[in-house]
matplotlib code that plots the C-alpha trace (Angstrom):
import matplotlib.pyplot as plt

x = [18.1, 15.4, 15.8, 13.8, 11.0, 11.0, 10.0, 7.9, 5.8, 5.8, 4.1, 1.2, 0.5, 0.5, -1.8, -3.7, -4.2, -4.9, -7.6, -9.2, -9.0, -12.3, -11.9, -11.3, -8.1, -8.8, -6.3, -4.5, -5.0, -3.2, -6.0, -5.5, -1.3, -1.8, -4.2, -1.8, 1.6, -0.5, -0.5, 2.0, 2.8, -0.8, 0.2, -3.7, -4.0, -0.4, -1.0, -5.0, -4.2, -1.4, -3.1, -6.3, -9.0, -11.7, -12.2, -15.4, -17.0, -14.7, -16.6, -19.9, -19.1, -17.6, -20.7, -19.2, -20.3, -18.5, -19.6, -16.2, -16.3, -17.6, -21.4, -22.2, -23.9, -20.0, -18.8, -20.6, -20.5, -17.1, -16.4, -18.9, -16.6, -13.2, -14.6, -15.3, -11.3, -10.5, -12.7, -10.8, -7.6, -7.3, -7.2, -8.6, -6.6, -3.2, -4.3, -4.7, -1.5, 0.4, -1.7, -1.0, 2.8, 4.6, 3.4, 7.6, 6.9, 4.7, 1.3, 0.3, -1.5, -2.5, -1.1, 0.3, -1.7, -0.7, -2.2, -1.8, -3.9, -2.1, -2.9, -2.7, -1.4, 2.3, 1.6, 0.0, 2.7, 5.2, 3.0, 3.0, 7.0, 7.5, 5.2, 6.6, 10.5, 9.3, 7.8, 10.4, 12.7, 10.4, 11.7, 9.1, 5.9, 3.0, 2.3, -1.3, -0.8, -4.6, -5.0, -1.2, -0.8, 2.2, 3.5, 5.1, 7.1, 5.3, 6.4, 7.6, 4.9, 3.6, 0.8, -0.4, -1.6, -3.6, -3.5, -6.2, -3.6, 0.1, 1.7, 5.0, 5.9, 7.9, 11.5, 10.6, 9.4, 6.5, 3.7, 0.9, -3.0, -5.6, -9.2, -11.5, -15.3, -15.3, -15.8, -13.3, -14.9, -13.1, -9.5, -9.8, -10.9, -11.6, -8.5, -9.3, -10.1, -7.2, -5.0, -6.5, -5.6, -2.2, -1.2, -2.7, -0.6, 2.5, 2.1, 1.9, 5.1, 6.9, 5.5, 6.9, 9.9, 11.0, 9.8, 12.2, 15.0, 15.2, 15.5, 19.3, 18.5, 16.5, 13.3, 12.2, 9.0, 7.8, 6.8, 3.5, 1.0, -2.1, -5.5, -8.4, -12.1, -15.2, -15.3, -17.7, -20.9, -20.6, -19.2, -16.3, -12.8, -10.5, -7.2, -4.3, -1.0, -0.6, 3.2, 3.7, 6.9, 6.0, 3.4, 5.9, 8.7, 6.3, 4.8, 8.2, 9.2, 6.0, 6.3, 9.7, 9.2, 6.1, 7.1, 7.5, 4.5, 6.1, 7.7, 3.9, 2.7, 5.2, 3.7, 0.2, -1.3, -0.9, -4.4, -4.9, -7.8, -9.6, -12.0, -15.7, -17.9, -15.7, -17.9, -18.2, -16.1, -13.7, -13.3, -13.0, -10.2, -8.1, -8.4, -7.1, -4.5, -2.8, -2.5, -3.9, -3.1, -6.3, -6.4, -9.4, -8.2, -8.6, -12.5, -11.6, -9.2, -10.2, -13.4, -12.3, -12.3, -15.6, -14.2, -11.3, -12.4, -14.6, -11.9, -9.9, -12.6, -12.8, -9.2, -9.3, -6.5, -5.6, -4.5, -8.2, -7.8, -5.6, -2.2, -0.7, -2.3, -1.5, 2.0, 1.9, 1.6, 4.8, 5.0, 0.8, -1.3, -4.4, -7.3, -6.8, -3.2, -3.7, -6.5, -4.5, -1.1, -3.3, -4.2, -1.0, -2.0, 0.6, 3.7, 6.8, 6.8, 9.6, 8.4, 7.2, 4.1, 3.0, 4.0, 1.9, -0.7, -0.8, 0.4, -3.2, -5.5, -4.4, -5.2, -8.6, -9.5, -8.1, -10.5, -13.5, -12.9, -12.3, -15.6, -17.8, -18.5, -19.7, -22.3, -26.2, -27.5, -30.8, -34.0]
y = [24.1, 24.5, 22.2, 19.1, 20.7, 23.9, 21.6, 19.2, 22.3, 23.8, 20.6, 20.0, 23.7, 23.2, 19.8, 21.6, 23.8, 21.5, 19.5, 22.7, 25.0, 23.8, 20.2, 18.0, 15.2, 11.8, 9.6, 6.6, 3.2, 0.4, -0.9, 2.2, 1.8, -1.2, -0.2, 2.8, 0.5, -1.6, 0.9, 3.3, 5.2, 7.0, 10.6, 11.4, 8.7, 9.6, 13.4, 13.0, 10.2, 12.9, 15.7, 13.7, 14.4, 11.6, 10.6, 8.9, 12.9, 13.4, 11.2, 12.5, 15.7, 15.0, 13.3, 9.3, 8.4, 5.3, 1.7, 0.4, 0.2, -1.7, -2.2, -0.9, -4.4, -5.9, -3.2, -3.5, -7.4, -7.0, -4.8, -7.1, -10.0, -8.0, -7.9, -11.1, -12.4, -9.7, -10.3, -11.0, -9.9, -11.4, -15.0, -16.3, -14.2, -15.0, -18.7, -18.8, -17.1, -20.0, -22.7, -21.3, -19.7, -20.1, -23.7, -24.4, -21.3, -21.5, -21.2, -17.4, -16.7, -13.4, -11.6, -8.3, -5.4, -2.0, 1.1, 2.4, 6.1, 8.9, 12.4, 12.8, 9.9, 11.4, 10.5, 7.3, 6.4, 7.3, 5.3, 2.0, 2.0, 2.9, -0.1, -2.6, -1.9, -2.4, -5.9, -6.9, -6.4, -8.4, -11.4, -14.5, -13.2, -12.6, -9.3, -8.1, -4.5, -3.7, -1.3, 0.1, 3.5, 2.6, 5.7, 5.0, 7.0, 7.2, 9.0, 11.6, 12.4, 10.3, 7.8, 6.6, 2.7, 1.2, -2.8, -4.3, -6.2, -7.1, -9.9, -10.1, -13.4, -14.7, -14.6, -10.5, -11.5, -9.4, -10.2, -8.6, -9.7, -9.0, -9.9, -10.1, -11.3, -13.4, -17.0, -19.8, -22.6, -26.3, -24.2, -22.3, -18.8, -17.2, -16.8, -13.3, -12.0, -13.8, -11.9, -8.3, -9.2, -10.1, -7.0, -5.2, -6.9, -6.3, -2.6, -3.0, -5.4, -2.9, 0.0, -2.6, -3.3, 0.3, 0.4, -2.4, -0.9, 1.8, -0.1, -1.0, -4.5, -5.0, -7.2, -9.8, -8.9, -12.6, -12.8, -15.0, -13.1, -14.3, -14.1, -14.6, -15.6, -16.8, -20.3, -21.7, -20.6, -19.8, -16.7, -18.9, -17.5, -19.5, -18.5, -19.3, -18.8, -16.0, -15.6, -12.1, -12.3, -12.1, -8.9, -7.4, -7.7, -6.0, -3.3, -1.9, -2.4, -0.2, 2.3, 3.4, 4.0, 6.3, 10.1, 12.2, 14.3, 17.3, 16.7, 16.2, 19.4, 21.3, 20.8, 21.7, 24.6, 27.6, 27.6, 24.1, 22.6, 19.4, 20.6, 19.4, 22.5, 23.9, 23.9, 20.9, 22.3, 23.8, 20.4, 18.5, 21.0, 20.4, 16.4, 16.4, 18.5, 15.3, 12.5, 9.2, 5.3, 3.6, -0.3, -2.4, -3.2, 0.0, -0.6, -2.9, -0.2, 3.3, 5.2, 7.4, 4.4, 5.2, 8.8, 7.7, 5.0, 7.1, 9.5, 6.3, 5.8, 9.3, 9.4, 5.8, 4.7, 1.4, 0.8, 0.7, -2.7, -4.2, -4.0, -7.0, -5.7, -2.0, -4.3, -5.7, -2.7, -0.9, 2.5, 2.1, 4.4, 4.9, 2.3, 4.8, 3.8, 0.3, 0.1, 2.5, 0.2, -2.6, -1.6, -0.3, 3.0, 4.2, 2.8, 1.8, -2.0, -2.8, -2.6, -5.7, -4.9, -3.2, -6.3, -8.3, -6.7, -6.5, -10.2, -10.8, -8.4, -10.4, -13.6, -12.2, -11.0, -14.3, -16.2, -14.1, -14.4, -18.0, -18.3, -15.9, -18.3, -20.8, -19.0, -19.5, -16.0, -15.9, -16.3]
z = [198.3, 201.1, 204.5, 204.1, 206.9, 204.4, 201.7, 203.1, 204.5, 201.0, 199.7, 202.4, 201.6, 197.6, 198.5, 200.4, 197.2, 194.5, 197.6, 198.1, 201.3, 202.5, 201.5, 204.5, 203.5, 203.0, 204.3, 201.8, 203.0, 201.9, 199.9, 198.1, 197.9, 196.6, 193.8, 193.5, 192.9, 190.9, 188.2, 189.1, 185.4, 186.5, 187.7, 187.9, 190.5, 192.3, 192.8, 193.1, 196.4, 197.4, 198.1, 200.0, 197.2, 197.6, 194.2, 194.7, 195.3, 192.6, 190.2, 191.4, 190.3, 187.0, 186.1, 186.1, 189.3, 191.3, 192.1, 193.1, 197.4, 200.1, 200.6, 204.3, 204.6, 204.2, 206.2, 209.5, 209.4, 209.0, 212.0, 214.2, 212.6, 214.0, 217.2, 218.2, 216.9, 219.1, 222.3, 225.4, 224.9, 221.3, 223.3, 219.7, 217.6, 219.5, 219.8, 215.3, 215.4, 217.5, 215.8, 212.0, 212.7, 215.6, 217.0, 218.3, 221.0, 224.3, 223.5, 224.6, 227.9, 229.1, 226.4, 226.4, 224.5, 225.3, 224.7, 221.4, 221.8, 221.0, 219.7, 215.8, 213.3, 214.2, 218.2, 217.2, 214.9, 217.9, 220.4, 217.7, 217.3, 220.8, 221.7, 219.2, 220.5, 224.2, 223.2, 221.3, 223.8, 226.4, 224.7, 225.7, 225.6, 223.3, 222.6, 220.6, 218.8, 217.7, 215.1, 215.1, 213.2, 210.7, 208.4, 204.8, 202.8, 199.1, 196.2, 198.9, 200.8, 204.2, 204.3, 207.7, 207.7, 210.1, 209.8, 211.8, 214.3, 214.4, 216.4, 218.3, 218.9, 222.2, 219.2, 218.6, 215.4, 213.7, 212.1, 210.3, 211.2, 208.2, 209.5, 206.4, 206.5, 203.6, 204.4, 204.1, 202.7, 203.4, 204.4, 201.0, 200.3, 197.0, 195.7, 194.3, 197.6, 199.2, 196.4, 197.2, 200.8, 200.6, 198.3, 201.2, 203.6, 201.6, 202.3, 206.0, 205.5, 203.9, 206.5, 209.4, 208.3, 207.7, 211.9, 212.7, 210.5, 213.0, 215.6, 217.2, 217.1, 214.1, 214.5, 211.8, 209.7, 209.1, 205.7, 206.0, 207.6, 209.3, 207.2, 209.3, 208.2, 209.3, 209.3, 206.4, 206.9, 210.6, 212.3, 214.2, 213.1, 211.4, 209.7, 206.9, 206.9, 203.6, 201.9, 200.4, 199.7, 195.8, 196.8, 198.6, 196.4, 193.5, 195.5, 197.1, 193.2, 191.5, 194.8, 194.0, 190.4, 191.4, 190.8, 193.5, 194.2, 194.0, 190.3, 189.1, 191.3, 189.7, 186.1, 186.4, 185.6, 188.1, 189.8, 189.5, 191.9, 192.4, 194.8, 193.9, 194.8, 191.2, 188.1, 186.1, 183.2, 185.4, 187.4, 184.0, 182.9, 186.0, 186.1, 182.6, 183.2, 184.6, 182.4, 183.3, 182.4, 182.0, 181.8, 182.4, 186.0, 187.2, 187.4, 189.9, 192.0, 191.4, 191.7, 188.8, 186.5, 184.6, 183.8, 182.4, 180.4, 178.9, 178.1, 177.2, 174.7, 173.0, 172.6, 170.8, 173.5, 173.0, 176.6, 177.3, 175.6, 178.3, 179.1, 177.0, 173.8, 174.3, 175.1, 172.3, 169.7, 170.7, 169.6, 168.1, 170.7, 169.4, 167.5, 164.6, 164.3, 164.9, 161.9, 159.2, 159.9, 159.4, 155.7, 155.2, 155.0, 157.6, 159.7, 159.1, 157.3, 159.5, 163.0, 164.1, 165.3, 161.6, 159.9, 162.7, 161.7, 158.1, 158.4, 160.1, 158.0, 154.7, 156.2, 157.3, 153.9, 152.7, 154.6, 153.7, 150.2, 150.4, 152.7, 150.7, 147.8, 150.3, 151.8, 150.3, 149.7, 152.4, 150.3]

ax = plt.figure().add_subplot(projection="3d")
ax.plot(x, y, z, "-o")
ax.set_aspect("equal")
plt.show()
């Protein structure tokens, strides 16, 4: 077996490959980890996020172009929102922090926030975990990490996170900072959007507390993180204290049952690319060379969504139903099987499911015979 630099070389080269030579990576986020553990049985998704293809061009060039993003409206009043938390120091940031999570310590003054630049997301990683053991061990002061670069092992290959801020309290404790521009209305937010940001969190959870594993002295990752939003209508900040502990416990869960990337590289096609400038058929033939697992929630997740679900559609996959009816029909994959068991023209009387559903087409045509009688013929 080749050392584990050997290999991992081998890999970046073969994703480098199935990207295209001239296609520049796109890095994951942990809005896209979480999408990605939210449905991890899709290898599409897994090996497409693996080797940095940006499946919004994707889309474009396979002719289902993508909605699902961030306006640049949202985007730069979100930024201008980050800002201002983070103005002097993070005085307002570290002052929600002690307010929402720590109100036993001192209350922070003149804060600590080092300098987190580096060269590369390797150096910046280094610089973040070099940073966060010095200010653990500087046990009694605040310290303000802004914009840390975290790495994360997924499916075997790296992803670099970049939270907006992380906190170490005057105990060593850590904790993560999500800044959204959303309003929060009374001391509630939507609870959507407060869902989306917690899943997002629970990556940088799990990213942090690999950090503080390698640490002698291991730090605690506090489980509530900080969630800060404009305040009502205004542009004052305000925050909530968030518990992931349920996010995080399913994300580590659906992140190791992800297949390693290079088990999915190995069974494609040899010559296999995903680069956009490839014909349209071409393009089509290598995105189907990976199978996908399309549910309704991925038009909420993945800019792919629309050519999958139409894909989903010509296939007669039932999965495009939802995932507690495809659930629900056991070993039944397509509409076509679903309707012929369902007149008991196939499927095996026995399996649950089958009877379930003959059960329910006899007491449909029972009522439509019973109901037909009653109904006046129109004039």
């Amino acid at each position: 077996m080749p050392p584990p630099r050997t290999r991992e070389k081998a890999l970046r080269q073969r994703l480098a490959e199935l990207r295209g030579p001239e296609v520049q990576a796109k890095a994951l986020d942990a809005r896209a980890l979480a999408a990605l553990a939210a449905n991890p049985g899709c290898r599409r998704r897994a090996i497409l996020d693996g080797a940095g293809v940006d499946k919004a061009v994707l889309a474009d060039a396979l002719g289902s172009p993508s909605v699902f993003g961030q306006s640049q409206f949202a985007f730069v009043r979100g930024n201008a929102f980050e800002a201002k938390v983070k103005a002097d120091g993070g005085t307002e940031l570290l002052r929600l922090a002690h307010e929402k999570l720590d109100r036993a310590a001192e209350p922070p003054a003149g804060a600590h926030v080092p300098d987190l630049t580096a060269q590369g997301p390797h150096g910046r990683t280094a610089r973040t975990e070099l940073a966060l053991r010095e200010a653990t061990e500087a046990a009694g002061a605040w310290t303000l990490l802004d914009h840390p670069m975290l790495a994360l092992d997924v499916a075997g290959s790296p992803a670099f996170l970049e939270p907006d801020a992380v906190v170490v309290h005057p105990d060593g404790s850590w904790t993560v900072v999500e800044i959204k521009s959303f309003p929060m209305l009374d001391g509630a937010a939507d609870p959507a959007k407060v869902g989306a940001a917690a899943r997002q969190s629970a990556v940088y959870v799990l990213a942090l507390e690999q950090v503080a594993a390698r640490l002698e002295s291991a730090p605690r990752v506090r489980h509530r993180i900080l969630l800060v939003c404009p305040k009502d209508f205004s542009n004052l900040p305000t925050a909530s204290a968030v518990d992931v502990r349920k996010q995080r416990a399913v994300t580590a869960r659906q992140l190791a049952r992800l297949t390693r990337i290079e088990e999915i590289a190995d069974t494609l096609p040899e010559g296999t690319c995903f680069s956009p400038e490839l014909p349209a058929e071409r393009l089509t033939e290598a995105v189907e060379s990976v199978p996908a697992s399309y549910a309704p929630e991925c038009l909420s997740a993945c800019e792919l969504a629309f050519h999958c679900r139409d894909r989903s559609r010509a296939q007669g996959a039932v999965t495009r139903l939802g995932r507690p009816v495809r659930a629900e029909l056991g070993g039944l994959t397509t509409v076509g099987d679903v309707l012929a068991a369902a007149r008991g023209e196939a499927g095996d009387p026995d399996d649950p499911a089958v009877a379930a559903l003959r059960r329910a087409a006899a007491l449909r045509a029972e009522a439509l015979a019973t109901a037909a009688p009653e109904v006046a013929p129109c004039p």
